[in-house]
C-alpha angles and dihedrals in degrees: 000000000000138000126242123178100205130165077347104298126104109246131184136223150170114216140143114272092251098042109125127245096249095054084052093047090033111052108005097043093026106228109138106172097096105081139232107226122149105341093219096079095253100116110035103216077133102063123132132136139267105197097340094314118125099241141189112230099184094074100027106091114224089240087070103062120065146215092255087057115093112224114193122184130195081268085061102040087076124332101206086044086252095136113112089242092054098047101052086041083060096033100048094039090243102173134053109188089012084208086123102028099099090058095045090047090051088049100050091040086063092047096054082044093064106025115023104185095038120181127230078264089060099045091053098049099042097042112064103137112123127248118201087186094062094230090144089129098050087045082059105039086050093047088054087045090064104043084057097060098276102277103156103200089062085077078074082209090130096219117190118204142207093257089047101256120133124210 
């Protein structure tokens, strides 16, 4: 058996030595919210981290990554969705689909990380992942909401939602 540190707690776990990372998070710890996309670390529907790093987990194999490092999944960014990303991604109706998103949540989580106040040059070279749905805009615009303390009517995208509210 092997260690995994993921979303801060020591997990075990019996692979092949070249399985890769997702299939581990994925179908032996259960936690599927990290997505299979294409398998060849071009979409990056895969994408968690591995001590604050935006990752791939579809071509890391699981062998590679030890117990010291710390792995954390869209489950372990914020259980309850409380983390800033999460909030403006809800609140400005980001995804479509949502099949990507939480690639492209963990991405950008890493970016305001690093650099909080991140121009249209960051954002384009951090966020890669790619997007079928096209929500690109609303990816940017989210990404600048948060770096601006999160207030969603800033967007100026005028959302209407379900209970009424606008923001």
């Amino acid at each position: 058996m092997a260690t995994l540190n993921v979303n801060g707690a020591l997990r075990e776990f019996e692979a092949e030595s070249d399985t890769p990372l997702l299939w581990v998070l994925r179908e032996q710890l259960g936690l599927t919210g990290t997505k299979y996309g294409c398998g060849i670390a071009q979409c990056g529907a895969c994408t968690m981290h591995i001590d604050g790093v935006p990752t791939r987990s579809c071509v890391r194999p699981a062998s590679s990554v030890t117990a010291a490092e710390k792995i954390v999944t869209i489950e372990g960014l914020s259980p309850d969705g409380s983390h800033p990303v999460q909030k403006v991604w809800a609140s400005l109706d980001v995804p479509q689909c949502g099949f990507c998103q939480s690639g492209m949540i963990m991405a950008a989580a890493a970016l305001l990380k690093s650099k909080p106040h991140p121009t249209d040059k960051d954002i384009d070279e951090a966020m890669t992942n790619i997007c079928r749905c096209g929500t690109y805009n609303r990816i940017r615009k989210a990404i600048k909401v948060v770096a601006q303390g999160g207030n969603t009517k800033s967007a100026g995208l005028a959302i209407k939602h379900t209970d009424g509210s606008v923001s």
